[in-house]
N, C-alpha and C positions, 0 to 999 in steps of 0.2 A: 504494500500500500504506500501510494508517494505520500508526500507533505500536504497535497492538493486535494486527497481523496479523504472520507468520511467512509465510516461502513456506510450508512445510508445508500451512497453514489456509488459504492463499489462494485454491487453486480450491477445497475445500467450499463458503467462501462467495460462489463465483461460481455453483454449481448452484443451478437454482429448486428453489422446496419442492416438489414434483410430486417432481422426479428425487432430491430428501436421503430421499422417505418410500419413493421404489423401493430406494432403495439399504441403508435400515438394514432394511429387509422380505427384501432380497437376504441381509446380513450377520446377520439374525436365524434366517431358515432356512439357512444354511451352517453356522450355529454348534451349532443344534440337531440337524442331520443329523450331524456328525461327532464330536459329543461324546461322551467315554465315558459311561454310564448313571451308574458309582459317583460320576463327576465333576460330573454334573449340577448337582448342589444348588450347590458349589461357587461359579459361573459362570449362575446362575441369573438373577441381579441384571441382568446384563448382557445377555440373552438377552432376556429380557422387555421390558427397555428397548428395545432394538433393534426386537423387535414391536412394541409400541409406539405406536413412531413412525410406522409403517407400516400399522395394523392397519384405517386403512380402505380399504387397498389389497387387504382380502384379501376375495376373493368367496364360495369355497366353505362352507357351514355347518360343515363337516368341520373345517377347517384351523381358523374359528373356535373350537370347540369345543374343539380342544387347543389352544389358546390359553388358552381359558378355566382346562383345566387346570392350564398351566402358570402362570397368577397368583393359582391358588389355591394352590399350593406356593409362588408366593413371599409369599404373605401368610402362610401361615404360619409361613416363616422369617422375617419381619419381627415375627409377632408373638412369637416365641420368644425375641427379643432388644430386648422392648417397644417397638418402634418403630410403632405403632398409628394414629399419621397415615399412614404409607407403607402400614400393611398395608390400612387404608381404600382406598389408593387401588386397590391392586393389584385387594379387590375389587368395586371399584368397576367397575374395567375388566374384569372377569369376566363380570359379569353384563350390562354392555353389549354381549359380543361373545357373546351366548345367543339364539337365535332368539325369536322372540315366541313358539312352542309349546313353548318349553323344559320348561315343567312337564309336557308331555306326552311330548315327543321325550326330552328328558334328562332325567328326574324325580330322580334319583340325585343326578348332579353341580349342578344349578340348587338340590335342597335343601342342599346341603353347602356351597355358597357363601352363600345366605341363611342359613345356622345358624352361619356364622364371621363375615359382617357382622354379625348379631347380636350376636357372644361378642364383637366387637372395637369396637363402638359401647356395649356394657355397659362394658370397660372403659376407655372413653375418654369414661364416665359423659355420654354424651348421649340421655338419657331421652327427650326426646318422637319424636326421629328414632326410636328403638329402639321404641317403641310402636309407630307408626304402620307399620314392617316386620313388628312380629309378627303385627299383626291381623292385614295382608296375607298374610302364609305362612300364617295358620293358616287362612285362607279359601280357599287350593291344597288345604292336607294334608288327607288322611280317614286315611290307616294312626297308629290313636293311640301308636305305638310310636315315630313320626319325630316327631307334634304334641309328644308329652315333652319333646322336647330343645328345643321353643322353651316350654312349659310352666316350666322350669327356668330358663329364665334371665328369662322373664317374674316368678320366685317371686323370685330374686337381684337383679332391677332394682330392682323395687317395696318393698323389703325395704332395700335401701340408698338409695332417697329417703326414706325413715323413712314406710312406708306397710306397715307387717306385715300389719295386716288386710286389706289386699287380695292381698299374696303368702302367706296362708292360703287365702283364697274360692279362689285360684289353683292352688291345691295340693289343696285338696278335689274340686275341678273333674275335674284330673288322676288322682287316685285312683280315684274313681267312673267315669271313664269306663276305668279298668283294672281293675273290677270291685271296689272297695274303698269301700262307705259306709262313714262316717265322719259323726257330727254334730258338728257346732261351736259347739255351745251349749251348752259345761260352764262356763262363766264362774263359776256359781255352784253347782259340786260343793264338796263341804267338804273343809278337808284331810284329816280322819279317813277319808273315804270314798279318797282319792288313795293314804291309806297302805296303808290293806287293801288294794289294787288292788296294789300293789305287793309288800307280804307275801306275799298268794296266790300272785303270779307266782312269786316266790323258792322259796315252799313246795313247787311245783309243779318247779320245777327243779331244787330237792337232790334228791326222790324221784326226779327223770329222773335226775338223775346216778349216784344211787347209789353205787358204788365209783368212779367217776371221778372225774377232778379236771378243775379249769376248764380248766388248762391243754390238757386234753385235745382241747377243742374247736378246736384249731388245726387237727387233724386230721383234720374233717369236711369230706366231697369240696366240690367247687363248687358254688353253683348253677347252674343251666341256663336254669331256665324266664324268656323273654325277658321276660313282662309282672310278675311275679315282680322281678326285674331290674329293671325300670323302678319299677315300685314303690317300694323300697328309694330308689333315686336320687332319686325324687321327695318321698320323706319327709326323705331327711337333706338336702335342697337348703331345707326351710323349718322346719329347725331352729329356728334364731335368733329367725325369725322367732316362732313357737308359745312356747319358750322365755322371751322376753320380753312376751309379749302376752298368752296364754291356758297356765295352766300344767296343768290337767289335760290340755288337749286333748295337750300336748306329751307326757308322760305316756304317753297310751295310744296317740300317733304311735310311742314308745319302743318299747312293746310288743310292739306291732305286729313290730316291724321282730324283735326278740329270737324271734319265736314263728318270723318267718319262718325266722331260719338255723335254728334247734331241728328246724324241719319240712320244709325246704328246703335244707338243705347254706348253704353258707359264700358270698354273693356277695364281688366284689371289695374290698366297704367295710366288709366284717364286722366289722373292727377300730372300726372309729367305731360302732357300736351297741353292740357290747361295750362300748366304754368310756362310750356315754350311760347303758348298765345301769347302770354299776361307779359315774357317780356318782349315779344315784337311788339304790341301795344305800348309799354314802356319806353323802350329803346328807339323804335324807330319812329310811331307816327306819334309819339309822346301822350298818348290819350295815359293819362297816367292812375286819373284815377280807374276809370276802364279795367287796367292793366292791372293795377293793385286789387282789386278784387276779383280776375282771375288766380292772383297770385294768393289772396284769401283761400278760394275753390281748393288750389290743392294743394294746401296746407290742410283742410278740412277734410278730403278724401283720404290722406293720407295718415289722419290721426284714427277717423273713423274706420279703414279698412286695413289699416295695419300692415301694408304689404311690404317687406323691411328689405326687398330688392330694390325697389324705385326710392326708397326711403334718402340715400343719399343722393342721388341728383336731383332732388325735389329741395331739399337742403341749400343742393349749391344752386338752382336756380334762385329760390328765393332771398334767400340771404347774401349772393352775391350778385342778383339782375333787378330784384323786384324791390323789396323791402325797404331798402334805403331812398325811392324816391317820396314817400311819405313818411318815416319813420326814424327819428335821429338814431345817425350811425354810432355814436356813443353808448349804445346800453350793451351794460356787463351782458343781459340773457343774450345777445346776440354770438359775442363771443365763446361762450358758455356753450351755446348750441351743435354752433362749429364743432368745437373742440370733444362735445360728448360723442358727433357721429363718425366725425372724425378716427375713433379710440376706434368704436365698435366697426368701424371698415378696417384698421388692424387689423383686429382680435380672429376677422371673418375673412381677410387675404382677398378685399375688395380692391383689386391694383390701380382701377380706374380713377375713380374716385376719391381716393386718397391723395390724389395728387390735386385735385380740384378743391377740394375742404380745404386743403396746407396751402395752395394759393388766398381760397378768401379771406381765411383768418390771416393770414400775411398782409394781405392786400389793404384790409379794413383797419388794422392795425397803424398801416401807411398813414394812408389816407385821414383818418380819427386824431393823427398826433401822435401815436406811441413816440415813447423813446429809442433813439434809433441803435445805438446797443443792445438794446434787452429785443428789438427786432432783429435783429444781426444775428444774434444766437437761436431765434426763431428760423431762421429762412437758413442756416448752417443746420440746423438739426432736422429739418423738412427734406432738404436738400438731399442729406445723406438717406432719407428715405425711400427717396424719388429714386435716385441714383440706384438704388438696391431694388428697386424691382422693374428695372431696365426697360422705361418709358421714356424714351428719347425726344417728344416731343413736350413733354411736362419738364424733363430736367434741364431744357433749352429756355422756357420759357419762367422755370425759377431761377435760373443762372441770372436772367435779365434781372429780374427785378430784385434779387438780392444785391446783384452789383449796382443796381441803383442806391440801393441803402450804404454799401461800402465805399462809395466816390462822395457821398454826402459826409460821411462820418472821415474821410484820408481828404479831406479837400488842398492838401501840400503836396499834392503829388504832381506829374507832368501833364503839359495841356490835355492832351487826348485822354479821355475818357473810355476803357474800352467796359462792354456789357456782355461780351461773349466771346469765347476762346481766349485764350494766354497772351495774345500779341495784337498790335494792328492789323498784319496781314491776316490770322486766322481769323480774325470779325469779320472782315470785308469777306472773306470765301465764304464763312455763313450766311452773311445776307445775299450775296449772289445766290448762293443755293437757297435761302427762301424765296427772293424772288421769282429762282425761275420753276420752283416749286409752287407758288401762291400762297404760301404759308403767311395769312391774311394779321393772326392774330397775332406773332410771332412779329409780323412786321410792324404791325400797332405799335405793339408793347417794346420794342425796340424805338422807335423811331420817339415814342411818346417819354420814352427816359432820359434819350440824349434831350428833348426839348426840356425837360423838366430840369437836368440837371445842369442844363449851358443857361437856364435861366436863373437857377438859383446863382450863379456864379457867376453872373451876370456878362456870361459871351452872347449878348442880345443878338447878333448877328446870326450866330448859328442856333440859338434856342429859335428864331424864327424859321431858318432855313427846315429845319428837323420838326418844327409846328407842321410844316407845309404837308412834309411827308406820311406824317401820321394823320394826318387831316386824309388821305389817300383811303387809308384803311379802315378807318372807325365807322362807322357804317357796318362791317362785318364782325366788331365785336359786341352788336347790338344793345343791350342793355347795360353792359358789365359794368362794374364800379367804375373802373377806368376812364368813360362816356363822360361823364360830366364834368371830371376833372381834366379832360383835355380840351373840356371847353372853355374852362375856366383859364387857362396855364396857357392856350393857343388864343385868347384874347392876351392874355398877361404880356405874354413875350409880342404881342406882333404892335403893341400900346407902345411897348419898349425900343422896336426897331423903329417907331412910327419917325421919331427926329431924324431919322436918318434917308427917309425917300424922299424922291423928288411930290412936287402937286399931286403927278397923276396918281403915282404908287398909294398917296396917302390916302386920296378918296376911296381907291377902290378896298383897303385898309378897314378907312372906319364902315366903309358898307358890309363887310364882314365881320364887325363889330358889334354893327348895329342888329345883325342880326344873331349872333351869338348872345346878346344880350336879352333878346327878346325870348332864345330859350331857357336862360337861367333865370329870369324876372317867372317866367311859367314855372321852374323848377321851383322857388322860391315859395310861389304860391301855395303850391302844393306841400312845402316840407321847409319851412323857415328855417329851421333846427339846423338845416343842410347845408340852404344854399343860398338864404337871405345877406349874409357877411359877403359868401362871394359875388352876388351880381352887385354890392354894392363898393366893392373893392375896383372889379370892373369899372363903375361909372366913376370912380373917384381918379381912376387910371387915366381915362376920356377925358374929364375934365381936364385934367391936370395938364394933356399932351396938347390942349385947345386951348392953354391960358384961360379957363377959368376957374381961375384958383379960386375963387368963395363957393363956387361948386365940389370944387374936389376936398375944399375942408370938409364939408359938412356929409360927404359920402365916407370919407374916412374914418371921421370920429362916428358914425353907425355903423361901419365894419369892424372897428376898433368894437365897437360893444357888445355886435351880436356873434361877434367868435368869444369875447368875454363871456356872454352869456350863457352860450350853446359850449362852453370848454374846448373847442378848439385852440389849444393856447399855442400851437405853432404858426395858426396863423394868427391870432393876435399880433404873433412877433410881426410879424408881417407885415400889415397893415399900419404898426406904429414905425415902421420902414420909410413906408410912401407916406404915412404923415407930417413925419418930425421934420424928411428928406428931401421931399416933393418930387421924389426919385424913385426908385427900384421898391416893391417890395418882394419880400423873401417867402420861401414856401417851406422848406420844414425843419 
């Protein structure tokens, strides 16, 4: 007997491996024969194992088979508690113990385990295995109703290796074979033509409503119809995708989806197309209260119906497209809320979404005042999260806006400013490659940093030129925080450039001005708390670059009060900038 060994252990390891795989074969079916059903799941771990070990001791296809299904209940309790190496293997072992006709004999069970190796080689982000399974399943399936569900994670793969326009073609694919054309060739629709499209639809929905209220629509039955159903699924699974890459097409994906519950009853996700309505209403034709209580709606479906799939982008709509255009950006629950669904997309190995929570709370954080260290160590901690489950288009787009906080916080550093990659040349090859990408949002949010941050530092020159550019793209990030602050920061800076044109430049200047202003006086309305300091910060700017100084006193000491008020205290600083200075003011 070694050091190692126990009489207990000792005759196991006298048994040959012949008699250890009859006997854990013996102790795997004893344990499944006598088990209570409610206890199953319990002792599941153990059971399996036990088969196992044994499992090529087993001859009948039968016995296989529930085998099969018993390591698909444990991979899905593996993966319930992100354990996605284990739950690989379990279906690994699955689909080894399926006969070679299985797509014939077992069509059911052999799709249901190749559609969770799927979901669970998605999230253990290993792309090319994942490809080279779905061709293969889609090469079994003809019912387009089962091809869906591997369509959808084909649209969520390709979409998180930073490939949107192929999880579009993918998504089009899908649609049309459930009887839904769709062209994907609006790249060069105009905005004017996106808004009317949008107006119409609104138009068309108050006269549906009539005496009803939004709220009402909580109350429309189900849907039913299963292609119907899939539909819906397959449009909001390439969201992001459309969103960032092709904005009308996203748009009339929206539509789409709004006419469906209008004509179709309520599907399970009805709360996320309500709230993509609430923020094209928001965002784009500014009808805001409208928008805000579509944004109510599905808050409300979503508390009511509990569906804790949709739970987080319903989250990040809200809270980062809706909510803040009536509702001051300062309150703790807001943060709070983030931050709880935030945990629970952890906990559940939600990859998508995790990166979209870590942006608002970042973002809102910005924007609200935080302090920009205790932010710094936010957007470094998010970052490395991002970074780890290998979303290349989310860890591009916190890069930016982290290094916007770190050129804010190193202001001693050298002129150029970079917001992505190690060097100047490796920035410029990424924006070449967004542009000729379309990477919409990516190009906002870049272009809207450099404006922000040559403003605060007051290279007026190039905070305009970089105004210009993100002026290009906003539009396509619809609703987002970002939106109003680039409206506020693209009057700021171009106020700033204004001494510097000739007559003609200046008019056509304040005519972009004046109209800039006429949207934040409307934002204003709606949400004081927000945006009352800023349109009046603006008019104090106006004044000031028109020589009327007793106008721009009196606008500045009301921005001075109502960022006093509403605690925005970075921009107090601000304001008491252009007050004292009759000059610049500063942003955070």
């Amino acid at each position: 007997m070694t050091a190692f060994e126990t009489p207990e252990s000792l005759p196991y390891s006298l048994i040959s491996e012949e008699e250890k795989r009859e006997v854990h074969l013996e102790i795997g079916r004893l344990l499944l024969k006598n088990i209570q059903e409610d206890d199953l799941h319990n002792h599941l771990f153990d059971i399996v194992n036990h088969f196992h070990k044994g499992a090529n001791l087993i001859t009948k296809q039968s016995e296989k088979n529930e085998l099969a299904k018993l390591n698909l209940q444990a991979a899905k309790k593996a993966k319930a508690s992100t354990a996605y190496g284990v739950a690989l293997r379990f279906l690994e072992e699955s689909l080894a113990l399926l006969g070679n006709n299985s797509w014939k004999n077992q069509y059911q069970l052999t799709l249901e385990i190749q559609i969770e190796l799927l979901e669970t080689l998605y999230q253990n982000t290993q792309w090319e295995r994942m490809k080279e399974l779905s061709t293969d399943v889609l090469e079994k399936v003809t019912n387009i109703l089962d091809r869906v569900k591997i369509y959808e994670l084909e649209i969520l793969s390709y979409y998180a290796q930073f490939q949107p326009d192929i999880a579009i073609k993918v998504a089009l694919i899908a649609l049309e074979q459930l009887g839904i054309k769709i062209d994907q060739n609006q790249k060069g629709v105009s905005e004017r033509k996106i808004k009317n499209k949008i107006k119409q639809q609104t138009k068309s929905l108050k006269l549906l409503l009539k005496d009803k209220k939004v709220e009402d629509l909580v109350d429309l039955p189900k849907m039913t119809d299963p292609y119907k159903l899939a539909a819906i699924s397959v449009m909001q699974k390439v969201t992001t995708a459309l969103a960032t890459t092709n904005f009308a097409l996203f748009v009339e994906v929206v539509l789409i989806q709004l006419n469906f519950c209008l004509n179709y009853n309520n599907p399970p996700q009805a709360a996320a197309t309500y709230s993509l309505y609430g923020v094209l209403l928001c965002g784009i034709i500014e009808d805001l209260d409208f928008g805000y209580q579509f944004g109510q709606l599905s808050m409300a479906l979503l508390e009511r119906d509990n569906i804790t799939k949709i739970e987080p982008f319903i989250i990040h709509e809200y809270y980062g497209c809706i909510m803040y255009w009536k509702e001051h950006i300062n309150q703790k629950i807001i943060l709070e809320q983030l931050l709880n669904s935030l945990q629970k997309l952890v906990n559940v190995g939600n990859n998508e979404y995790v990166s979209y929570l870590a942006l608002d709370y970042c973002l809102i954080k910005f924007f609200g005042g935080c302090n920009l260290e205790e932010l710094d160590q936010d957007y470094n901690k998010y970052s490395q999260l991002i970074q780890s489950l290998n979303l290349e288009y989310s860890r591009n787009y916190i890069e930016i806006c982290s290094n916007m906080v770190v050129n804010l916080i190193c202001i001693d550093q050298p002129k150029y400013f970079i917001l992505i990659g190690q060097s100047q040349d490796q920035e410029v090859q990424y924006i070449e490659d967004f542009i000729q990408n379309n990477y919409q949002w990516l190009l906002f949010i870049y272009y809207f940093g450099k404006m922000f941050i040559n403003y605060f530092l007051k290279d007026y020159v190039e905070a305009f030129n970089n105004s210009q550019y993100a002026d290009k793209y906003v539009m396509a990030i619809v609703g987002y925080i970002c939106k109003p602050h680039h409206i506020f920061f693209f009057s700021l800076s171009h106020l700033a450039y204004y001494p510097s044109c000739n007559r003609d430049q200046q008019k056509e200047l304040l005519k972009q001005i004046n109209r800039n202003l006429n949207h934040l006086k409307n934002y204003a309305s709606h949400c004081p708390e927000n945006f009352q300091h800023k349109y009046d910060l603006v008019e104090a700017e106006k004044a000031r670059v028109l020589g009327q100084n007793w106008k721009a006193q009196e606008f500045y000491e009301k921005a001075i009060q109502g960022a006093k008020k509403y605690e925005f205290i970075h921009e107090e600083a601000c304001k008491d900038s252009g007050h004292t200075k009759s000059s610049q003011p500063l942003a955070v």
